[in-house]
C-alpha positions as CSV (number, residue, x, y, z in Angstrom):
1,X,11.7,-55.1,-57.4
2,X,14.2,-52.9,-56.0
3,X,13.5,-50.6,-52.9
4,X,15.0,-47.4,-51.8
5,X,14.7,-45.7,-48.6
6,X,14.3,-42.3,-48.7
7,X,15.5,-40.5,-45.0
8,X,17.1,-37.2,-44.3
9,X,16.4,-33.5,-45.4
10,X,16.6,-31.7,-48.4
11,X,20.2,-32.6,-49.5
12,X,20.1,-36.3,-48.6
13,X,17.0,-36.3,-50.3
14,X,18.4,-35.1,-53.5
15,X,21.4,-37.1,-53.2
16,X,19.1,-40.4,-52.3
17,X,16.8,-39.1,-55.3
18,X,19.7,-39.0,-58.0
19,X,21.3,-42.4,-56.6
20,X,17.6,-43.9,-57.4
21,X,17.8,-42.0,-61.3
22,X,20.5,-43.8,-61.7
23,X,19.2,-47.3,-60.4
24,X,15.9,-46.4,-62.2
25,X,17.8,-46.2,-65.4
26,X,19.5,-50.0,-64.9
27,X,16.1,-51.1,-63.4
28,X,12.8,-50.0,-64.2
29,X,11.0,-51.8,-61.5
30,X,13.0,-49.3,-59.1
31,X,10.7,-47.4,-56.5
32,X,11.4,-44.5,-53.6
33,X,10.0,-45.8,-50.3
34,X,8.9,-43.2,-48.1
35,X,7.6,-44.9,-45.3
36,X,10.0,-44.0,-43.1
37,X,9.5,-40.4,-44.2
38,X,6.2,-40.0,-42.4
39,X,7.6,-40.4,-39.2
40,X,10.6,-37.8,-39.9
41,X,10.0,-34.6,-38.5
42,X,13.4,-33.0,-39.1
43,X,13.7,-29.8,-41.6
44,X,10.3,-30.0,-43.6
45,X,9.8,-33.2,-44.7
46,X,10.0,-34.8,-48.0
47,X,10.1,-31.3,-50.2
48,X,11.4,-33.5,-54.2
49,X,8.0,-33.1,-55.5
50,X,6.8,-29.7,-54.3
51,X,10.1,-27.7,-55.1
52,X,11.1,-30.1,-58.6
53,X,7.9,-30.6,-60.0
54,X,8.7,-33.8,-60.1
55,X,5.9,-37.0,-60.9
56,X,5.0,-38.7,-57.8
57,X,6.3,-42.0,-58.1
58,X,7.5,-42.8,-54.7
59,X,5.2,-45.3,-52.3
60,X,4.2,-45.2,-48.6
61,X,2.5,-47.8,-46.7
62,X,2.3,-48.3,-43.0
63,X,5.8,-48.4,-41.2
64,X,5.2,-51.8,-39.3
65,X,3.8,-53.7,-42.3
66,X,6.7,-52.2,-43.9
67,X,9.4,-53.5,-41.5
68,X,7.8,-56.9,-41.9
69,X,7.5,-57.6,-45.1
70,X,11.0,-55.9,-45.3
71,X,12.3,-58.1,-42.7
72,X,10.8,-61.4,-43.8
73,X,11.2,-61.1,-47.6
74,X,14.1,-58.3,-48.9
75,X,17.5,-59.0,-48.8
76,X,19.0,-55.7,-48.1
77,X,22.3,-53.8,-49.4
78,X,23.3,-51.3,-46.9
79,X,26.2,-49.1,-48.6
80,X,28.4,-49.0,-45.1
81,X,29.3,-52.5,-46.1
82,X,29.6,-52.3,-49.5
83,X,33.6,-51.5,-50.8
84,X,33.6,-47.7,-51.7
85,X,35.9,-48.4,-54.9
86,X,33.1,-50.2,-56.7
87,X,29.4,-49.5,-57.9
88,X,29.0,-53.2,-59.0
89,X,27.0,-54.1,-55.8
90,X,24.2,-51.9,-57.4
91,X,24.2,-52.4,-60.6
92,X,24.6,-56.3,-60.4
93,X,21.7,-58.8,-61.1
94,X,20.5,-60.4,-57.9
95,X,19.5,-63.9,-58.0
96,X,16.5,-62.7,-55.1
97,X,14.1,-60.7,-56.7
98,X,13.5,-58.4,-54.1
99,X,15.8,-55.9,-52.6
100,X,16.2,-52.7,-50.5
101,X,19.2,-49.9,-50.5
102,X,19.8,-48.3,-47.9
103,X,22.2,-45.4,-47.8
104,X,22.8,-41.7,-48.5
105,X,24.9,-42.4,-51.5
106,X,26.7,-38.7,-51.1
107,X,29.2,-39.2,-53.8
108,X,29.2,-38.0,-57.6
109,X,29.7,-40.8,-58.6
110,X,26.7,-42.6,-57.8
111,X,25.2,-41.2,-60.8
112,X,28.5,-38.9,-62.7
113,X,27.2,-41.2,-66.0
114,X,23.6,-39.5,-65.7
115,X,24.1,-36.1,-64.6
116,X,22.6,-34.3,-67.4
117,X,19.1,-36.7,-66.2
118,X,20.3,-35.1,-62.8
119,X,20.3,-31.3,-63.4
120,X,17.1,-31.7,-65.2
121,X,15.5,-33.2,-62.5
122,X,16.6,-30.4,-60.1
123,X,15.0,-27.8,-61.8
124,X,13.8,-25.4,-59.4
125,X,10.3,-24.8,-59.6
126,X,10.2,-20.8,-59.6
127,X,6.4,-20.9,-59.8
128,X,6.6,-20.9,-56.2
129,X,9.3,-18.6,-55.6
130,X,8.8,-15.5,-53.2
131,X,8.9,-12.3,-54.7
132,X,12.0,-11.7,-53.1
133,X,14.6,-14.4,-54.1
134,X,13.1,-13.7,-57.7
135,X,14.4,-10.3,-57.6
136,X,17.4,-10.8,-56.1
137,X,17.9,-13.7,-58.7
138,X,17.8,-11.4,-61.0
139,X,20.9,-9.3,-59.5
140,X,22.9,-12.5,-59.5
141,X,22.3,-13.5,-63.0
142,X,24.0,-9.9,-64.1
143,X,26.9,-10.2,-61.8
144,X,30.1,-11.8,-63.1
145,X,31.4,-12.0,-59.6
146,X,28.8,-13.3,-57.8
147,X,30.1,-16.1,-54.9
148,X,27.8,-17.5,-53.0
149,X,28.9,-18.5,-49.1
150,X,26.9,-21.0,-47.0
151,X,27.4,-20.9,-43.2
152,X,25.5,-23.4,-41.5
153,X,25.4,-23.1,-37.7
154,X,22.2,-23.7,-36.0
155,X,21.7,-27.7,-35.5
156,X,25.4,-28.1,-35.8
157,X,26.2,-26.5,-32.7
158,X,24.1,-29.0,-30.6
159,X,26.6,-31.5,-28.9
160,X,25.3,-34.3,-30.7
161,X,26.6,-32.5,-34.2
162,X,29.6,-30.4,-32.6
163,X,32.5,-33.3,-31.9
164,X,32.0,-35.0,-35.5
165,X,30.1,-32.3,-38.0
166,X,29.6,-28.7,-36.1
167,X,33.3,-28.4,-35.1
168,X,34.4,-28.7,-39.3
169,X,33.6,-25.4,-40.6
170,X,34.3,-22.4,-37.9
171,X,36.1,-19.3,-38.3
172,X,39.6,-20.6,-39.3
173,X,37.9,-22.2,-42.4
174,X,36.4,-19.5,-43.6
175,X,39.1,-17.4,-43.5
176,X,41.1,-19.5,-45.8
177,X,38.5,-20.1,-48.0
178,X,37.7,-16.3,-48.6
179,X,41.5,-15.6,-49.1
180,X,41.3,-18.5,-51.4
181,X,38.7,-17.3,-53.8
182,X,40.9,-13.8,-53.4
183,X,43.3,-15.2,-54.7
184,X,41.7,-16.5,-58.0
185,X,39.1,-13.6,-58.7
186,X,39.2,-9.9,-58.5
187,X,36.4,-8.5,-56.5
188,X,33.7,-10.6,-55.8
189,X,30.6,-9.8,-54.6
190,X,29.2,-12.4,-51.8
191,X,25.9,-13.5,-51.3
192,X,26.0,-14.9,-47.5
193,X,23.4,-17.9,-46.7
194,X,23.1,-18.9,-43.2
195,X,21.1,-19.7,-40.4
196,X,22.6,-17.0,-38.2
197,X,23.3,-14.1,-40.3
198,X,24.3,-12.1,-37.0
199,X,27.1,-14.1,-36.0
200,X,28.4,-13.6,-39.8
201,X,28.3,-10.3,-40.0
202,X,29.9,-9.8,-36.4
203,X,33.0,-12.4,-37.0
204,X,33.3,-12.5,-41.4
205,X,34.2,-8.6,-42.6
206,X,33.1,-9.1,-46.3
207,X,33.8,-5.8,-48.5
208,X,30.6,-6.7,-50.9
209,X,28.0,-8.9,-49.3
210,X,24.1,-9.3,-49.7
211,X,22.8,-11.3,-46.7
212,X,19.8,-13.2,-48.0
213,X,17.6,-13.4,-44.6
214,X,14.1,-14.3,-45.6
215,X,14.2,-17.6,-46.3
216,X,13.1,-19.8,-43.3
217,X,11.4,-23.1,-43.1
218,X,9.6,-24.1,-45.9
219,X,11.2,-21.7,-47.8
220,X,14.5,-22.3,-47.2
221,X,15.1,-24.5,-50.9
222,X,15.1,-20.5,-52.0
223,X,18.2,-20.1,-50.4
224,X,19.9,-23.4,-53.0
225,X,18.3,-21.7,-55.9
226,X,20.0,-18.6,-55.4
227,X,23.4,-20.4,-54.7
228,X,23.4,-22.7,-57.9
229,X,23.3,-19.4,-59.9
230,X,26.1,-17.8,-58.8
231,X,29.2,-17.8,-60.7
232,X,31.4,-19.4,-57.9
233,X,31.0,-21.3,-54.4
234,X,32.2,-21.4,-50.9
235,X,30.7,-24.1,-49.6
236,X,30.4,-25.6,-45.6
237,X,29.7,-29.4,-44.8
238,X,26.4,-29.5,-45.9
239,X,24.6,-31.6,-48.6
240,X,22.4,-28.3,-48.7
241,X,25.5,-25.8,-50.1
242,X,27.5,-29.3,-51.6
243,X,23.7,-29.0,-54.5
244,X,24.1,-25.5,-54.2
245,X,27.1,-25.8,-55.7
246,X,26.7,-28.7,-57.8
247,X,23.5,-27.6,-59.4
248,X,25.5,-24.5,-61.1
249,X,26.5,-25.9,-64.3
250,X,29.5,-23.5,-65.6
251,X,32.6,-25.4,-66.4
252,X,34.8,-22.7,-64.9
253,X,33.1,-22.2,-61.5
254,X,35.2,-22.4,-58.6
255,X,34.0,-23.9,-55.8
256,X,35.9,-24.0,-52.1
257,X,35.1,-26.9,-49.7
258,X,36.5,-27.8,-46.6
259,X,39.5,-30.5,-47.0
260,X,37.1,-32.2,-44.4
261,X,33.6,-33.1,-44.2
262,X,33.7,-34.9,-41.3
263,X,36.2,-34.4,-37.9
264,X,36.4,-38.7,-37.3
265,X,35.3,-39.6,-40.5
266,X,37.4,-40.1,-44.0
267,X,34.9,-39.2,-47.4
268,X,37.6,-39.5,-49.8
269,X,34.4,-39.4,-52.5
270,X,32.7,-36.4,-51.4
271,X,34.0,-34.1,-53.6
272,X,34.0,-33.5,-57.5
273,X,37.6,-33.6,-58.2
274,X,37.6,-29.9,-59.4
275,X,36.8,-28.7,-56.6
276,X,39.4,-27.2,-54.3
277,X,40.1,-28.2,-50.9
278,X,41.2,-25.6,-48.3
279,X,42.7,-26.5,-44.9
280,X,39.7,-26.3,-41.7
281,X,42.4,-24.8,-39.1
């Protein structure tokens, strides 16, 4: 039996999610574990199954009874120790029949081989779409020019974010990244996502911008739908706009990331190698 632990919000879900697809595929007897999930009270929860559709598969049993049996009878594979240039210590046959992964896996290439499987999974469901994003989904569909921009502020501002994460993508970044997509298409028409829409409009003078406000809390999965169909991306250091992104499937889409993702940090996998790196400062 193989174990994943499933932590984090919406993005490290998704990336956690596709990581276990891909295990899944190797290994049948692969399971979700959301044990720890019960006791996260960060974003909204676990959201896969309500805004996927997906079959609930995953397991939860008490978190003590979990930590025991993990502690006394899984041998564990923790991807900060496993070498980066390899996928061999997951897909390798154990001689211990029971193990757990822990991890965020935030690379494409944890599951590049079964990405089609991938974008199927992430199917919105639009069943439960507000009125709202379902309309203005429609707008976006008809416009050739449509860039979506994600501007994450909020939690990242809190000194235990700032040094690290929140200090990555300010002002200076998206400056360049704006002139950037200027520079490769005429006139696009920007749909601005972000948890303070205020400071946006007061520091980023956009010629064509729709400000998508009424998305909060539970509905704020809207606010990735919209992204993956526009035509291009600017994207912050987010997992939430890095799916946003991803999830649009056009072979010509540009999409603008930061050249970092973290200020101490090195991700030299973060980043489909299409995508174009701008500079932060």
């Amino acid at each position: 039996m193989r174990l994943i632990k499933m932590i984090g919000g919406l993005g490290n879900q998704m990336f956690i999610y596709a990581f276990y697809l891909k295990m899944k595929h190797h290994y049948p007897d692969t399971n979700i574990d959301l044990s720890d999930m019960v006791h996260y009270k960060v974003h909204n929860g676990y959201e896969m199954n309500r805004i996927f559709d997906l079959s609930q598969t995953e397991f939860c049993i008490n978190r003590t009874l979990k930590k025991i049996l993990e502690f006394l009878f899984f041998k564990k594979i923790y991807e900060r120790r496993q070498d980066p240039s390899t996928l061999y210590p997951y897909e390798k046959r154990y001689f211990w029949p029971l193990l757990y992964f822990k991890g965020f896996y935030q690379s494409e290439r944890f599951f590049f081989d079964i990405k089609d499987d991938v974008r199927k999974a992430f199917s919105f469901n639009l069943n439960i779409a507000n009125p709202e994003s379902l309309e203005l989904l429609k707008q976006i569909e008809v416009d050739d020019q449509a860039v979506s921009i994600h501007i994450r502020r909020g939690d990242y501002l809190l000194p235990r974010h700032w040094a690290n994460t929140g200090s990555v993508c300010q002002l200076p970044y998206y400056k360049n990244a704006i002139a950037e997509m200027e520079n490769r298409i005429t006139g696009p028409s920007y749909y601005v996502f972000s948890d303070d829409i205020s400071w946006v409009k007061e520091n980023i003078p956009l010629k064509k911008a729709v400000y998508v406000t009424w998305n909060k809390g539970e509905d704020s999965w809207k606010d990735m739908m919209l992204m993956s169909h526009c035509r291009h991306h600017i994207i912050c250091n987010s997992t939430f706009s890095w799916w946003g992104a991803w999830l649009n499937p056009r072979k010509e889409k540009i999409v603008i990331a930061p050249c970092r993702w973290f200020q101490h940090k090195e991700t030299p996998d973060m980043y489909p190698k299409e995508w174009i790196k701008v500079p932060i400062n």
